[in-house]
ROPA-356910 format. One record per residue (C-alpha): residue in three letters; x, y, z. Coordinates in pm, whole numbers, padded with zeros to 5 digits, always signed. Example, Ala and Ser with C-alpha at 12.3 -4.5 7.8 and 13.67 -1.06 7.14 Angstrom:
ROPA-356910
ALA+01230-00450+00780/SER+01367-00106+00714/
end
This chain:
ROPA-356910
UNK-01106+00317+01869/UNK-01473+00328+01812/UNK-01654+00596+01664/UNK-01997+00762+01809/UNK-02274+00978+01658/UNK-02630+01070+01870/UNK-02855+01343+01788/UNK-03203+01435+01856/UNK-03429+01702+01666/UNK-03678+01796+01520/UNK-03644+01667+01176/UNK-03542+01299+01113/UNK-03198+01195+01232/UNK-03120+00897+01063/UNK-02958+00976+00766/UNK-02736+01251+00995/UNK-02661+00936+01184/UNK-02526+00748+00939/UNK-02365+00978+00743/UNK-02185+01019+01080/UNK-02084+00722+01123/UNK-01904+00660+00709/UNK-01729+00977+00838/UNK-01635+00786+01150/UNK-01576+00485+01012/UNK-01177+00523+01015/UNK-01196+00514+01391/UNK-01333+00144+01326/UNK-01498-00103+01093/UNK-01548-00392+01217/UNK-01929-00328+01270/UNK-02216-00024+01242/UNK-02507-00008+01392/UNK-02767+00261+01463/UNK-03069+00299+01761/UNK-03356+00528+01759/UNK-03672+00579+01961/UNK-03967+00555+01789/UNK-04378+00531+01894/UNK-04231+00448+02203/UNK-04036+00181+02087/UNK-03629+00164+02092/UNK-03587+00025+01724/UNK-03216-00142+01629/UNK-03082-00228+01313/UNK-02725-00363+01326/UNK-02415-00571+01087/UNK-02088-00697+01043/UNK-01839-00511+00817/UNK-01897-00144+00696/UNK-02113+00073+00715/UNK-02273+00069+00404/UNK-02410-00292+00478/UNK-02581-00129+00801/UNK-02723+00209+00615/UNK-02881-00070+00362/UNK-03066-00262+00619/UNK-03222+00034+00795/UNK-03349+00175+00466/UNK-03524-00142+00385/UNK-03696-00151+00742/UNK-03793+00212+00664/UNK-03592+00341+00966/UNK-03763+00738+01048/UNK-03665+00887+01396/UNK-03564+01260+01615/UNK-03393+01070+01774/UNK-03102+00820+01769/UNK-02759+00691+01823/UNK-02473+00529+01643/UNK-02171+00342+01632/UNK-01867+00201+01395/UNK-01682-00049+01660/UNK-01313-00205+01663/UNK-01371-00480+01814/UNK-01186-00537+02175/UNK-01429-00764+02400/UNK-01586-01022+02205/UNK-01510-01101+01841/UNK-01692-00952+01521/UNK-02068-01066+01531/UNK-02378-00910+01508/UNK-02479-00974+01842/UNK-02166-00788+01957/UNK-02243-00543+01735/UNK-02345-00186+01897/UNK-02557-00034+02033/UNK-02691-00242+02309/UNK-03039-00231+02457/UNK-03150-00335+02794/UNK-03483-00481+02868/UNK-03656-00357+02531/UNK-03589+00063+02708/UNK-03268+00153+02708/UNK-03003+00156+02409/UNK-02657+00266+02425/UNK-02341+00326+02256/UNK-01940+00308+02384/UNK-01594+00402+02316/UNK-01336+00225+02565/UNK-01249-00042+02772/UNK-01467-00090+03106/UNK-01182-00304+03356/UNK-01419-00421+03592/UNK-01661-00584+03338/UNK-01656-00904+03477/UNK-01753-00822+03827/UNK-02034-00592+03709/UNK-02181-00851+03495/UNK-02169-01104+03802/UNK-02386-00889+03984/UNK-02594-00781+03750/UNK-02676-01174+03652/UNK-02756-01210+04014/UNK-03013-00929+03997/UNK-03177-01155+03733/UNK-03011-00965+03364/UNK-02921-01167+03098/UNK-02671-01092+02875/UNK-02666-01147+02493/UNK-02314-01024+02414/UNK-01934-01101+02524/UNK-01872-00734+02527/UNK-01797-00517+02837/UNK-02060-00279+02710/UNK-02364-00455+02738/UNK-02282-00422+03138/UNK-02320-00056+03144/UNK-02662-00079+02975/UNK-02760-00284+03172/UNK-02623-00128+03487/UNK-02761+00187+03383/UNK-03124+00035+03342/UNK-03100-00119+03692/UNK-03052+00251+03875/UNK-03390+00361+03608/UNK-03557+00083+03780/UNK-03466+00190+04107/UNK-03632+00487+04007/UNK-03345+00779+03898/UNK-03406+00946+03586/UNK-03187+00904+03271/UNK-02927+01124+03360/UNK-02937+01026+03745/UNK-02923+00672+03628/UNK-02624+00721+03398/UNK-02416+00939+03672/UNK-02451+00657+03948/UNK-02371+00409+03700/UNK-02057+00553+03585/UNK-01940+00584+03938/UNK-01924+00224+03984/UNK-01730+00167+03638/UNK-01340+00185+03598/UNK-01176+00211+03330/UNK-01209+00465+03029/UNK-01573+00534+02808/UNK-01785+00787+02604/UNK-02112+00709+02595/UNK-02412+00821+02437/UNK-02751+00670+02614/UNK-03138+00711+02462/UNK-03457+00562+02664/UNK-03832+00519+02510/UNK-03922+00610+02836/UNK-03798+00955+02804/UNK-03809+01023+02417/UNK-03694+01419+02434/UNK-03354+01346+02579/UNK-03011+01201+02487/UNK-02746+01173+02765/UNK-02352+01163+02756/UNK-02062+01070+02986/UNK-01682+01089+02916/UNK-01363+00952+03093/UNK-01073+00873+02899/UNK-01192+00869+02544/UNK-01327+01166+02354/UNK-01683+01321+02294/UNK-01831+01611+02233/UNK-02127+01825+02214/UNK-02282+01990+01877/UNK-02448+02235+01890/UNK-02741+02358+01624/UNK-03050+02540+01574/UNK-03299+02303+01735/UNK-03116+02038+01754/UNK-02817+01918+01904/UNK-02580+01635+01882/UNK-02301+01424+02067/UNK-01970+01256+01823/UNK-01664+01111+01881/UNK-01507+01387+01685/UNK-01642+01687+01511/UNK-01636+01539+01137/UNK-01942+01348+01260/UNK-02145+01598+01244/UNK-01991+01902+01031/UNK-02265+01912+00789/UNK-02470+02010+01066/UNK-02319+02259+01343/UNK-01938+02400+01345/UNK-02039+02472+01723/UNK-01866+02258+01938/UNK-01831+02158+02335/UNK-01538+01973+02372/UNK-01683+01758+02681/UNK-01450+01736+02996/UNK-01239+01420+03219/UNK-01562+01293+03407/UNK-01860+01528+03254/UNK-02187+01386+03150/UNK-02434+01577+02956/UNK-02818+01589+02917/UNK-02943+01725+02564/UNK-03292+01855+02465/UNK-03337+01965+02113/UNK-03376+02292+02262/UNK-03095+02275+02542/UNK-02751+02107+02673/UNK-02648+02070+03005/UNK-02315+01950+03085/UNK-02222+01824+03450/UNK-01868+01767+03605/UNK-01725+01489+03748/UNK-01939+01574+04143/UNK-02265+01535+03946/UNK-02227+01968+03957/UNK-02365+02234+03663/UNK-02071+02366+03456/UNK-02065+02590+03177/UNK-01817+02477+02929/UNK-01659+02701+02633/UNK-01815+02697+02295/UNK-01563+02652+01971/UNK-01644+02695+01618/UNK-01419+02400+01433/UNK-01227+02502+01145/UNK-01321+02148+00991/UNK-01426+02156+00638/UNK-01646+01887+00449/UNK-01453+01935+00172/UNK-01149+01843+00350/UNK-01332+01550+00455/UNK-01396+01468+00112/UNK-01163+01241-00161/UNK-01187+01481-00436/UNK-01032+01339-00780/UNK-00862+01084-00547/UNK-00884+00661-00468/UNK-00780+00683-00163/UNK-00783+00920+00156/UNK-00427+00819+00172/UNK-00361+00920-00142/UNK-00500+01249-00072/UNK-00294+01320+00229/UNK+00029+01209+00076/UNK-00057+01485-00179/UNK-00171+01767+00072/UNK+00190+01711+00256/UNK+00349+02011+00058/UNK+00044+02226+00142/UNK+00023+02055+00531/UNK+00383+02135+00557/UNK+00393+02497+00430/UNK+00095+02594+00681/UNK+00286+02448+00972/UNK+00611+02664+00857/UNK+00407+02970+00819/UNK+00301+02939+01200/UNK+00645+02910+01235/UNK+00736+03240+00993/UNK+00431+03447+01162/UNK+00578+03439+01495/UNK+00962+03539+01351/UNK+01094+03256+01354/UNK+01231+03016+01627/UNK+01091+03204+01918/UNK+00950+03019+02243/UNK+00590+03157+02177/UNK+00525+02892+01964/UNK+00458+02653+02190/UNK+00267+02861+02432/UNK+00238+03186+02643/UNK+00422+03030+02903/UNK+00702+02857+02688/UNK+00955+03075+02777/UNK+00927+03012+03143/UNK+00878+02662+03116/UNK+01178+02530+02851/UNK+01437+02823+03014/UNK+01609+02571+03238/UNK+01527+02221+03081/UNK+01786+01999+03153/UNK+01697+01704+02933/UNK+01435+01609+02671/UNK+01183+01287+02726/UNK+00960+01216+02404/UNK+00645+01013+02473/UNK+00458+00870+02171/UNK+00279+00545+01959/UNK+00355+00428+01627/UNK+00413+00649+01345/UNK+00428+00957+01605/UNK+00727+00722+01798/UNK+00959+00760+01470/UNK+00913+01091+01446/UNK+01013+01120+01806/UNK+01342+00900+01721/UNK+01421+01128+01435/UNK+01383+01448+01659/UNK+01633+01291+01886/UNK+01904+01366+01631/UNK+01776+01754+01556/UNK+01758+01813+01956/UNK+02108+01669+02068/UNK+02264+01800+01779/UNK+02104+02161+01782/UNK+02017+02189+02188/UNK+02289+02010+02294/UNK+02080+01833+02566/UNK+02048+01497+02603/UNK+01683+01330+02463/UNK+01555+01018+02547/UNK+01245+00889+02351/UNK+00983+00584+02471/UNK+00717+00416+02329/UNK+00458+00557+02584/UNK+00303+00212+02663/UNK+00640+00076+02762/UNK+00692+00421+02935/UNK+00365+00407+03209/UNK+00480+00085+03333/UNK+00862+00095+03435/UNK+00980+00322+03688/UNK+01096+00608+03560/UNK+01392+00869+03751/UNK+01228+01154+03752/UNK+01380+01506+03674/UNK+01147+01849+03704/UNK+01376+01999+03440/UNK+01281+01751+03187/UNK+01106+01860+02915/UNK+00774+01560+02824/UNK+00706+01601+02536/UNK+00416+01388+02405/UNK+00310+01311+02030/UNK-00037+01211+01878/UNK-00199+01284+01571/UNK-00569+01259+01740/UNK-00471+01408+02095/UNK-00654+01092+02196/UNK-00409+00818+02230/UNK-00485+00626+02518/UNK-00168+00479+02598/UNK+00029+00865+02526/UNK-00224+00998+02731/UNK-00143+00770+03020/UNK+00203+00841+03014/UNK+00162+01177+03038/UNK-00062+01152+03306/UNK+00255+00960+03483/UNK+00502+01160+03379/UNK+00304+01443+03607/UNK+00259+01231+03869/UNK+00584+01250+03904/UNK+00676+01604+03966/UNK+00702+01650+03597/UNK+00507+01967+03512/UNK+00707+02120+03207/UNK+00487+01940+02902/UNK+00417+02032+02560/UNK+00186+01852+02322/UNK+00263+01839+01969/UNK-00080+01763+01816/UNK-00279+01815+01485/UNK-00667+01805+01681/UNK-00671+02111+01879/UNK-00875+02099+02206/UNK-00847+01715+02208/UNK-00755+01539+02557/UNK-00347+01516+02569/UNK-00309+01909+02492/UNK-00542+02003+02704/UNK-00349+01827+02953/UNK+00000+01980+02891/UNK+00116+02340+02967/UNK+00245+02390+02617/UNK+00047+02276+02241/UNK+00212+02309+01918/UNK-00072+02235+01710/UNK+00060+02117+01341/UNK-00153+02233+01091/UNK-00217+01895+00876/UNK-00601+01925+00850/UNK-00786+01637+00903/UNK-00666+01335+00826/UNK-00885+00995+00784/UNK-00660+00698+00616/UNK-00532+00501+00936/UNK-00180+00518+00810/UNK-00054+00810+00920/UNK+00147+01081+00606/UNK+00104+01456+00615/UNK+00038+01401+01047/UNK+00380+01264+01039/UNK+00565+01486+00828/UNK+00402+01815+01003/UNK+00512+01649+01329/UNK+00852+01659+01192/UNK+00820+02006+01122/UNK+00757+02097+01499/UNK+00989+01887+01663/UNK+01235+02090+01417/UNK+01132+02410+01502/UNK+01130+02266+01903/UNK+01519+02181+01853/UNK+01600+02494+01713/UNK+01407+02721+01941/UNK+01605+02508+02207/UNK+01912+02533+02100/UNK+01853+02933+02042/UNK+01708+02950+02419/UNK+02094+02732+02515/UNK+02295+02998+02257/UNK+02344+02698+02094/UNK+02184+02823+01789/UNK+02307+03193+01617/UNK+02100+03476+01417/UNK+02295+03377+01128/UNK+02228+02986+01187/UNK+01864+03025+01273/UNK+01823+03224+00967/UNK+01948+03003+00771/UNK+01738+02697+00915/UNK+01422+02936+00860/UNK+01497+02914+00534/UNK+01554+02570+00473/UNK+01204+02523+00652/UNK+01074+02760+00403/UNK+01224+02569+00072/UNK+01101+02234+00245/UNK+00743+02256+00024/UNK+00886+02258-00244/UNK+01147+01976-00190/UNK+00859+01750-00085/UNK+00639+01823-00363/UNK+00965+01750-00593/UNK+00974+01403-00418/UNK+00571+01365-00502/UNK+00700+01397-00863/UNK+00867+01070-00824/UNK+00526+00880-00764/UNK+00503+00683-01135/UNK+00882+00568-01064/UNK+00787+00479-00746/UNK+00448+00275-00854/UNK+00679+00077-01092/UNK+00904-00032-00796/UNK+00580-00170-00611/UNK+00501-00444-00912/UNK+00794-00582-00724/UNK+00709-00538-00382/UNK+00364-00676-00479/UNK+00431-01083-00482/UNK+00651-01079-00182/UNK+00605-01160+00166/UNK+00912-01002+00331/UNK+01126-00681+00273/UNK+01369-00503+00456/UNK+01424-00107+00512/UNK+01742+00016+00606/UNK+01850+00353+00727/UNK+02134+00587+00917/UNK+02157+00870+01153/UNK+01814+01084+01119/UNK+01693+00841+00827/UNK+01707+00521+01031/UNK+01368+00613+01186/UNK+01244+00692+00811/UNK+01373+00330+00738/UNK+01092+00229+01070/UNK+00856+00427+00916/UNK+00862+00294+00595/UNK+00864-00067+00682/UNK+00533+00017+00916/UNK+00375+00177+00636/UNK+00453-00121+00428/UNK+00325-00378+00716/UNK-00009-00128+00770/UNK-00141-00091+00458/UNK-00032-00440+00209/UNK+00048-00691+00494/UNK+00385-00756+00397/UNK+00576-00861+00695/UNK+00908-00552+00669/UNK+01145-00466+00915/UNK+01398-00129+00942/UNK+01698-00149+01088/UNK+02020+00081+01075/UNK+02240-00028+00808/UNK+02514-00095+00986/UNK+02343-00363+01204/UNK+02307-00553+00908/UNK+02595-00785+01012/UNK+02462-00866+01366/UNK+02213-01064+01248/UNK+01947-00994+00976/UNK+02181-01027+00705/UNK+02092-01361+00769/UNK+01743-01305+00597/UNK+01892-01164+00294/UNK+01823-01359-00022/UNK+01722-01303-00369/UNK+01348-01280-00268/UNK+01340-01034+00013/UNK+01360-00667-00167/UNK+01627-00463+00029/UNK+01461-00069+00027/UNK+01804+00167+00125/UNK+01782+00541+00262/UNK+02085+00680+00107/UNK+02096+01057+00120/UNK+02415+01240+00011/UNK+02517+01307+00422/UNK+02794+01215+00577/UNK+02675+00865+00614/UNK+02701+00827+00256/UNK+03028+00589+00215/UNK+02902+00386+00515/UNK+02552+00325+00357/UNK+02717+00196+00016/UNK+02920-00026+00216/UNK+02619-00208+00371/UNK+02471-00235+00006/UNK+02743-00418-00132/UNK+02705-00679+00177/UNK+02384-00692+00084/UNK+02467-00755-00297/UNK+02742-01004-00227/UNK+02438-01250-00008/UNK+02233-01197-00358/UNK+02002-00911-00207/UNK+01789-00730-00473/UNK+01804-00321-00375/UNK+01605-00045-00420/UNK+01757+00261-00327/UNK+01615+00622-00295/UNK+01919+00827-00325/UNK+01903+01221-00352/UNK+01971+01391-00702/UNK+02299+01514-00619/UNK+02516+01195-00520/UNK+02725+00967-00686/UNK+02495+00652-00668/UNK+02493+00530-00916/UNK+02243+00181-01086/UNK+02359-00152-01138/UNK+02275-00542-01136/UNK+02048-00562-00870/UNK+02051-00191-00734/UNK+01730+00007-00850/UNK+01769+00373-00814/UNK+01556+00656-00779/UNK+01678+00980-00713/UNK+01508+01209-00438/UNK+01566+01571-00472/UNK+01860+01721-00402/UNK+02033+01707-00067/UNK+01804+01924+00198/UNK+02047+01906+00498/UNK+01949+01846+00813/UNK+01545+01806+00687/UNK+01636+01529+00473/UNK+01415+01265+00665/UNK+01104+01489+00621/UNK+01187+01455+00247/UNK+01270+01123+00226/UNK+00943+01031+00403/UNK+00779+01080+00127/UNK+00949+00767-00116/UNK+00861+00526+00139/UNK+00533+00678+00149/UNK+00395+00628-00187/UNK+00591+00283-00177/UNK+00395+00113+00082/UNK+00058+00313-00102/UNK+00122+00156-00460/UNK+00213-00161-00349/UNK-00076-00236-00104/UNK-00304-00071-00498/UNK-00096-00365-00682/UNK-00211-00649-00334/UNK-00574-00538-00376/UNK-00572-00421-00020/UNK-00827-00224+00135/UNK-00596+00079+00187/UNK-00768+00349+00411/UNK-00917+00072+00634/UNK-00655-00221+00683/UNK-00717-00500+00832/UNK-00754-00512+01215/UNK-00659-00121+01260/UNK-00819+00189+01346/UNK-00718+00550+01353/UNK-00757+00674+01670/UNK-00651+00423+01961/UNK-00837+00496+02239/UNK-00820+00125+02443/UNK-00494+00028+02596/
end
């Protein structure tokens, strides 16, 4: 949830530091702060709100170090306030910097008040800093200080630790949330992800469940979870700064709603390079692994949970095996019947969701070893856990409100179905051919919708003065109606709900009146007939509508029904399409509410606490 950025060099760190943390600001924003050792001093400089307000405060007090950590927090313990603010120092020596939730907080701090500490925060974090100073004074090293501390800590943490005592060294730990190592020419550095530091080193080490690290400018040294030496593997990210950038756009979300066509078309032509449908895609062992599934269990959060529901439809309808799909927080905590031949498949944008990761980490414990991640980070934690990655190829993506991450997921769940239903002769030459080229048309259906954005941007002047709206939805576009009324909740605060359509009369027709906007999914399927029934109950309780209905229907406008038509009819990848609508809806109306768009209120990209 929070976002970290350390280096140490020999050149001045502080503006690398906080250009880090603006370009980790989406993983939180609730505060920024920045520590760095100095004439043998640990200097701080910290504030409320963005990070802009922080970067202005340490010019004015002239901040100039090699070394130096930082931090953009979402606040969990204690509320937003300075003194809460990261990083924390201990005793005037030690400063630090954390990304998690420590559980046993409370009985750490109790102790450590007993051996005489005083604590300035509410946070759990200003225990570890503590509790790392306490093994210094008991006469370990930095490093041997922070690997007994961590032992006595549960819960999950990345850390990033600097001591005036020993100015040539930074030190690391991970468990449960991500950090890595970057390395340069001289220097070296420690993030929460690699956009952190991309203007400085492309040379990453993706750290490891329980590895702490000592850096030098001149060296790294990276430590399992026994306190042993291990070599890790070096990667060179494929991360861009200009893809970190906002070009002629407002808003990183506008951006990425734009880059879907281009996101979409470089997932498909992963698919097209390995001809089509075929079981390498997900891995080297995928064809052992999804031979005999039996069943289908989808694991995800949020916007990656309705893309799960959506691929529910593809795989019982192309597989022909029965999928079952759980909001992976609800999933770790129920008991679950267990199958080996079960396919988990787990979801995540970042690769770093705590509560996804968790679940997958049950699923195992349960005899469940046939995984696959479907993930846009590659090397992040969940899948490097799983036996099988499809990595979509979205680029990076910074607004918290998830777009071209969602549609690209669709993508691979797609080309999961099929490839199941091929493995089950379920799927044909002729009928995989044919899908292959519907995946290959999908571009430029989706850049066709994109066309629709000034007709769409007049619809949100409507959407803009009201406090409720409702999103309804059948068959494969009922999760699209979800997904629209979250992207409507994220990013303008209006309270939405989705619901099938043909609920409508089992209850929240009841909330239906001529100020709660009505949105309607209404592709020309099958479902068609049943959908226009719904809108006329709607109409008859006084409901305005606003219906996206594709080009080639017979919808047609009237009182109180707004129309805009989608392109035509795309089959069975309709919902990717109609994503799209519901997109740009929630984007223009949260423009027309004076929102803060890329960083709403209360959210953060990457949720990393539970």
């Amino acid at each position: 949830m929070c976002g970290i950025v350390g280096a140490i060099a020999h050149r001045d760190v502080v503006p690398l530091l906080v250009d880090g943390l603006k370009r980790l600001e989406y993983r939180g924003y609730d505060s920024a702060g920045i520590a760095v050792v100095v004439s043998d001093q640990v200097r701080r400089v910290r504030r409320t709100g963005r990070v802009a307000e922080m970067e202005s405060a340490a010019l004015a007090e002239g901040f100039s170090a090699t070394l130096g950590i930082g931090h953009t927090r979402w606040a969990t313990h204690g509320g937003v306030t300075e003194s809460n603010a990261h990083p924390h120092i201990s005793h005037s020596e030690l400063a630090l910097v954390h990304n998690g939730i420590i559980e046993n907080h409370e009985a750490q701090r109790e102790r450590l008040i007993a051996l005489g500490y005083r604590f300035e925060s509410q946070t759990d974090t200003e225990v570890i800093a503590h509790l790392i100073h306490h093994h210094r004074a008991r006469g370990a090293n930095l490093l041997g200080a922070l690997q007994r501390a961590v032992k006595e800590l549960h819960g999950a943490y990345a850390l990033a630790v600097i001591d005036r005592r020993d100015p040539s060294t930074l030190v690391a730990a991970r468990v449960g949330c991500p950090l890595l190592i970057g390395l340069g020419d001289g220097e070296n550095f420690v993030a929460s992800d690699v956009s952190a530091i991309v203007s400085a080193t492309r040379r990453v080490i993706f750290l490891e469940e329980g590895d702490t690290a000592e850096l030098s400018c001149d060296a790294v040294r990276v430590f399992d979870a026994d306190d042993a030496p291990v070599t890790r593997e070096v990667h060179v990210s494929d991360v861009s700064l200009a893809s970190l950038e906002l070009g002629p756009y407002r808003h990183f979300m506008q951006k990425e709603i734009h880059e879907q066509p281009r996101a979409i078309g470089d997932t498909v032509e992963g698919i097209v390079d390995a001809g089509g449908f075929d079981a390498v895609l997900f891995g080297k062992e995928a064809a052992e692994v999804l031979a005999d599934v039996e069943a289908v269990q989808i694991l995800a959060c949020g916007t990656s949970y309705y893309a799960g529901l959506t691929a529910r439809y593809w795989i019982e309808a192309l597989a022909g095996l029965p999928c079952a799909v759980d909001i992976a927080s609800e999933y770790r905590y129920r008991r679950v019947v267990a199958n080996p031949k079960q396919l988990i498949v787990t979801i995540s944008q970042s690769g770093e969701t705590l509560d996804t990761m968790e679940a997958l980490k049950y699923a195992k414990a349960q005899g469940q070893d046939k995984t696959l991640s479907i993930c846009n980070v590659p090397e992040s934690a969940i899948p490097r856990a799983s036996r099988l990655v499809f990595h979509t190829r979205a680029g990076a993506e910074i607004g918290v409100a998830s777009t071209k991450a969602f549609t690209t997921q669709l993508v691979a769940l797609f080309a999961l179905a099929v490839t199941l239903g091929k493995l089950r002769g379920q799927v044909d030459a002729e009928r995989e051919a044919a899908l292959l080229d519907d995946l290959r048309h999908l571009p430029g259906s989706v850049q066709h919708a994109l066309n629709l954005e000034p007709q769409v941007a007049s619809w949100a002047e409507k959407f803009a003065p009201r406090q409720h709206a409702l999103f309804l939805g059948r068959g494969t576009h009922y999760p699209i109606a979800l997904e629209g009324a979250l992207k409507l909740k994220e990013i303008s605060y209006i309270h939405a709900e989705g619901y099938p359509a043909g609920e409508l009369k089992h209850g929240p027709l009841a909330l239906v009146d001529e100020v709660m906007p009505v949105v309607v999914i209404a592709p020309n399927d099958a479902l068609l007939e049943k959908v226009k029934s719904n809108i006329q109950e709607v109409r008859a309780r006084g409901g305005e509508m606003f219906v996206f209905a594709d080009a080639d229907s017979s919808f047609t406008q009237s009182e109180g029904v707004h129309v805009i038509r989608t392109p035509r009819h795309v089959g069975i990848l309709s919902p990717i399409v109609h994503a799209i609508p519901v997109q740009l809806l929630a984007y223009h109306t949260a423009l027309a509410r004076g929102t803060d768009v890329d960083k709403p209120r209360n959210l953060a990209k990457s949720v990393t606490v539970e």
